[in-house]
C-alpha positions in Angstrom: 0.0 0.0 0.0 1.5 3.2 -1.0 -1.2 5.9 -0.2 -2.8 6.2 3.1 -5.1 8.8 4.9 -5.4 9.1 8.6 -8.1 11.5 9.9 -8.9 11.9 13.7 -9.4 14.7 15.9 -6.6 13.6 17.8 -3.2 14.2 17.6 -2.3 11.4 19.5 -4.0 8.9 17.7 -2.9 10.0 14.4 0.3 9.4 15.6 -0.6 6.0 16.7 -1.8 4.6 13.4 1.4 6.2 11.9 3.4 4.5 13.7 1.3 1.1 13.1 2.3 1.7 9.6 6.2 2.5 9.5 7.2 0.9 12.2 10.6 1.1 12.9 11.2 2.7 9.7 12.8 6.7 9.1 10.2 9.3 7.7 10.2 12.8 6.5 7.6 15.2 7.7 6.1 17.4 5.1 3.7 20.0 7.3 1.0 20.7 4.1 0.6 24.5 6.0 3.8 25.0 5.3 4.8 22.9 2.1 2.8 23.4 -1.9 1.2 20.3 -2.7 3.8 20.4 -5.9 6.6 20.2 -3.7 5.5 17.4 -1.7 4.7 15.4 -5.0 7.8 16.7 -6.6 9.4 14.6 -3.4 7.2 12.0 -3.6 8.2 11.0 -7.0 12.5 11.5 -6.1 13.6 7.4 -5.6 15.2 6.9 -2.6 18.9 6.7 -2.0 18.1 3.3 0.0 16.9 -0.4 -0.4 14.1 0.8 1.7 10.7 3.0 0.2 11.0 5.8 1.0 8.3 7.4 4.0 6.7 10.6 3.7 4.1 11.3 6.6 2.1 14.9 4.6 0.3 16.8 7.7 -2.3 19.4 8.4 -3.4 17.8 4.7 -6.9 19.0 6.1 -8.2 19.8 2.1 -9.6 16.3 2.7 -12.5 17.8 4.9 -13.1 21.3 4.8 -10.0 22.8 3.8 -9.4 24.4 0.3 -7.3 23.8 -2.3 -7.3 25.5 -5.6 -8.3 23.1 -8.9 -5.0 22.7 -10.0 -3.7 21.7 -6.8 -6.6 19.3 -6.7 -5.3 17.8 -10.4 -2.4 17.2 -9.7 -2.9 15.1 -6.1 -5.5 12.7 -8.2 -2.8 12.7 -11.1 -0.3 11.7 -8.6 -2.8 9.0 -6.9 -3.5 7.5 -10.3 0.2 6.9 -11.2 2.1 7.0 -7.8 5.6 6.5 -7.6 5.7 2.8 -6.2 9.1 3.4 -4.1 7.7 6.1 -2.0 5.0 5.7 1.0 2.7 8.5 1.7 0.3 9.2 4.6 -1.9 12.1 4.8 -3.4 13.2 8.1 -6.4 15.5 8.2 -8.4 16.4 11.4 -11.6 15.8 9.3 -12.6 14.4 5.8 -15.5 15.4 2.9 -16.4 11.5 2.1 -18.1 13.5 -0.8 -14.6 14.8 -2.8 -13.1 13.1 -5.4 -9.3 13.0 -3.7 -11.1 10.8 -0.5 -13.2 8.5 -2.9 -9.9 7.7 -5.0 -8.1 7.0 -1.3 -11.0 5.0 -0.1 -11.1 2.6 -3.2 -7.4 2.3 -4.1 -5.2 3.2 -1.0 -5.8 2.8 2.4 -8.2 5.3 4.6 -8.0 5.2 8.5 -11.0 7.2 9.9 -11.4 7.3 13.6 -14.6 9.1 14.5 -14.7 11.0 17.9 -15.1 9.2 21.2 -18.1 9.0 22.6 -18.1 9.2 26.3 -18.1 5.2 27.3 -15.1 4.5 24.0 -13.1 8.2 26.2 -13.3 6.1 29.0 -12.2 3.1 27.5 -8.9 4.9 25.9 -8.4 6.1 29.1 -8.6 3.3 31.4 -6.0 1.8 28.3 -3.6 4.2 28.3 -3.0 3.8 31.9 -2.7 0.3 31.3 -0.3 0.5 28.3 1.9 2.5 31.4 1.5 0.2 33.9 -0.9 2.0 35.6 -4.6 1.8 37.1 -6.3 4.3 38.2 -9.2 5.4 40.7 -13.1 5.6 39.2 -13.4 9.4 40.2 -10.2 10.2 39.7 -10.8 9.0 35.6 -14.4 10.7 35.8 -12.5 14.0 37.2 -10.1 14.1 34.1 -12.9 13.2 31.8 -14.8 16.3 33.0 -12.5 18.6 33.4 -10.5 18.5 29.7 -12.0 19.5 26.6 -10.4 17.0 24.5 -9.1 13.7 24.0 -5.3 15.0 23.6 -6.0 16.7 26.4 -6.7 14.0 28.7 -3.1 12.3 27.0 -1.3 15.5 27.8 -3.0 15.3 32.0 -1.7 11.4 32.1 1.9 12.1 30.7 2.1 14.2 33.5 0.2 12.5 36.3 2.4 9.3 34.8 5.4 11.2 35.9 4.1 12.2 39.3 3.5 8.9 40.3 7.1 7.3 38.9 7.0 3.3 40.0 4.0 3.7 41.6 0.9 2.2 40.0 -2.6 3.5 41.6 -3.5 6.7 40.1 -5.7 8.5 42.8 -8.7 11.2 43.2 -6.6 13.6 45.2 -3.7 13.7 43.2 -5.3 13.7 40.3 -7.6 16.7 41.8 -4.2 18.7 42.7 -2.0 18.0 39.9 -4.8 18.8 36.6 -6.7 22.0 37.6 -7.2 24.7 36.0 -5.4 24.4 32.9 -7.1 25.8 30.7 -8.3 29.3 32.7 -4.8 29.5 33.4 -3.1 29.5 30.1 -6.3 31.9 29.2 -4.7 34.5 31.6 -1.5 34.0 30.6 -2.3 34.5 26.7 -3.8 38.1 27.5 -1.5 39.1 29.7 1.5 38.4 27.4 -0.5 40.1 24.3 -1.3 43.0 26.2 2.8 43.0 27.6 3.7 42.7 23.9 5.3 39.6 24.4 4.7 37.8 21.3 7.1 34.9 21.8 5.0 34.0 25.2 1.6 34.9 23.2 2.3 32.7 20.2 3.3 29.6 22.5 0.7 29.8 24.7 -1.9 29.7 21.8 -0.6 26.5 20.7 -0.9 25.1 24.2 -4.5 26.2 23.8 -5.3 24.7 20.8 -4.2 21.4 21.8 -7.2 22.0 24.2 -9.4 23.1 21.2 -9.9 26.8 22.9 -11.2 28.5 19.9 -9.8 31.5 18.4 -13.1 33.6 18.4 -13.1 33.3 22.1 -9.6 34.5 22.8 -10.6 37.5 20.5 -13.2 38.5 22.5 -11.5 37.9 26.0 -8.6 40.5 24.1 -11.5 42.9 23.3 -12.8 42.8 26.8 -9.3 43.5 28.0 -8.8 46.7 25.7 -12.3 47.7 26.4 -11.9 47.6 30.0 -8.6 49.7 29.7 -10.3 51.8 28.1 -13.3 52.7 30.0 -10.7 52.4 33.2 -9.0 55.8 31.2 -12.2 57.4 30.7 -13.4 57.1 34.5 -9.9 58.2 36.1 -10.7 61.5 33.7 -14.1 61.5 35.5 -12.1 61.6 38.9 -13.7 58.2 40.0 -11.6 56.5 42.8 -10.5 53.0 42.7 -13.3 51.3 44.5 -15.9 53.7 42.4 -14.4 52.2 39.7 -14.2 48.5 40.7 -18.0 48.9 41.1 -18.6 50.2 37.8 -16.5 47.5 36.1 -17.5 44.7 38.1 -14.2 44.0 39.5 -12.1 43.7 43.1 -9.3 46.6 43.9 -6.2 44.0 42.9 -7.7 44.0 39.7 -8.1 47.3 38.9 -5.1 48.1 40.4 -3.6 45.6 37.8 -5.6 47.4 34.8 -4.3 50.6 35.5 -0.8 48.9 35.3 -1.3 47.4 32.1 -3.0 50.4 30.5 -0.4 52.8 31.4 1.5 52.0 28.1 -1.7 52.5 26.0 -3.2 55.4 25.0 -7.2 55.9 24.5 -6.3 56.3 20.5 -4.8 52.4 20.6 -7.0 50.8 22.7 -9.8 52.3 20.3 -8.1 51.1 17.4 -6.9 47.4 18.6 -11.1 47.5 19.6 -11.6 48.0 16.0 -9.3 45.7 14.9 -10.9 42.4 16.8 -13.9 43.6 15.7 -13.4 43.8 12.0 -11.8 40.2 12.4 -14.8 39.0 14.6 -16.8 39.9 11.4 -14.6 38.5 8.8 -14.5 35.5 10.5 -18.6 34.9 10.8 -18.5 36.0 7.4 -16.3 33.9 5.6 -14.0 36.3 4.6 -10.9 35.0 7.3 -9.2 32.1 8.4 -9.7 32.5 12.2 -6.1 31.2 12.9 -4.3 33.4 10.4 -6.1 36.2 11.6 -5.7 35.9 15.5 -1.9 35.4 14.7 -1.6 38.3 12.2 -3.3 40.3 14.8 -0.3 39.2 17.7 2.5 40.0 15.2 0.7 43.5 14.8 -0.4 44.4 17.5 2.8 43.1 19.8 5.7 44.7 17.2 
């Protein structure tokens, strides 16, 4: 088999069925965000230097589902999957597939396509209660129904039992407590964090902590709006110090304890009313594109950072 397609909405479990299929085997990674579908194909048809086929695993290849690709980008993959070169292994992995297109029919009836639905609840449990066993570990009911309700995701819950994995070392019952200690609050956390290093400037901290967030499938609209609630706060905080409110006077108005609008003023002191307006204006305009169509929600959160934290 030469062609294969993976699609999950797990990271982890893409990466499991990859590694069902090469084995022990060297691959190249081709990210499809990154990399033209020509040049992948352009690759894909280069012989190997080796006895062995050579391995290409082609990410983020999520024109499968509800990506786009432009028609002749869409030629030349079903080209390719008519005449493959039979020294060369690829597999695709998309977070979601369109049974309906052309490129997944030819996959489904030549090649190989791998398509693991999302967990229900009972099959989450399941993975769970087998990943601890995979690393010699059980672990507590509650403490499995805690993780369960307290992550967003399925690569979520992986990422919780790497770490509880660690915690516990030789030891093999995983328990409530511990487990009640050690997840928390992940997610609120890195929420904080991700404001607070956009509204620093910090766009190395920003731009990591997204990607921690995505892994926990926070969407990108909703860290837009908790940026515009930020700026707008700022900027009513400005407008009501002109008003010669106090602190508390203000903390009343805006809903919120001294600390925190201590901490406002803080962060507002390096804005004036004129940026706050226009970074407003800026989410907004990208809040629209998005529910219209018109932007990628990923590519425009990101090209906001860069902008707005030069």
């Amino acid at each position: 088999m030469n062609i294969y397609l993976i699609s999950a909405n797990s990271y982890h479990l893409i990466e499991r069925e990859i590694k069902k299929i090469i084995l022990n085997e060297e691959y190249l990674t081709m990210n499809l965000r990154e990399v033209a579908i020509e040049d992948l194909l352009k690759e894909a048809n280069y012989f190997s230097l080796t006895t062995n086929k050579k391995i290409i695993v082609a990410s983020n290849a999520n024109f499968f589902g509800n990506g786009k690709i432009t028609d002749k980008e869409n030629e030349l993959l079903i080209n390719y999957f008519n005449n493959p070169n039979p020294e060369t292994i690829i597999i695709f992995t998309s977070d979601n597939i369109d049974a309906r297109k052309k490129i997944v029919k030819i996959i489904k009836d030549k090649y190989k396509l791998i398509n693991i639905p999302p967990f229900n609840y009972m099959e989450t449990e399941e993975e769970i209660k087998r990943y601890c066993r995979d690393n010699n570990k059980d672990i507590e009911y509650n403490a499995l129904k805690y993780i369960m309700n307290n992550t967003k995701s399925l690569d979520c819950i992986y990422q919780e039992l790497d770490k509880l994995f660690i915690y516990y070392g030789e030891e093999k019952l995983i328990k409530y407590n511990d487990v009640y200690n050690i997840v928390g609050s992940v997610i609120d956390d890195n929420n904080f964090h991700f404001v607070e290093a956009v509204i620093n400037h910090n766009l190395k901290d920003a731009l990591k902590i997204y990607q921690d967030l995505k892994i926990y499938k926070v969407e990108s609209i909703t860290l837009i709006m908790l940026l515009a609630r930020e700026y707008r706060n700022m900027y009513y905080l400005k407008k009501y110090f002109e008003m010669n409110l106090n602190k508390k006077e203000i903390g009343e108005k805006l809903k919120m304890q001294d600390w925190q609008v201590t901490k406002l003023y803080n962060n507002s002191i390096s804005y004036s009313e004129k940026e706050l307006l226009n970074n407003l204006k800026k989410l907004s305009d990208i809040d629209v594109g998005i529910k219209t169509g018109r932007y990628d929600k990923d590519v425009a959160l990101i090209t906001f950072l860069i902008d707005c934290c030069s």
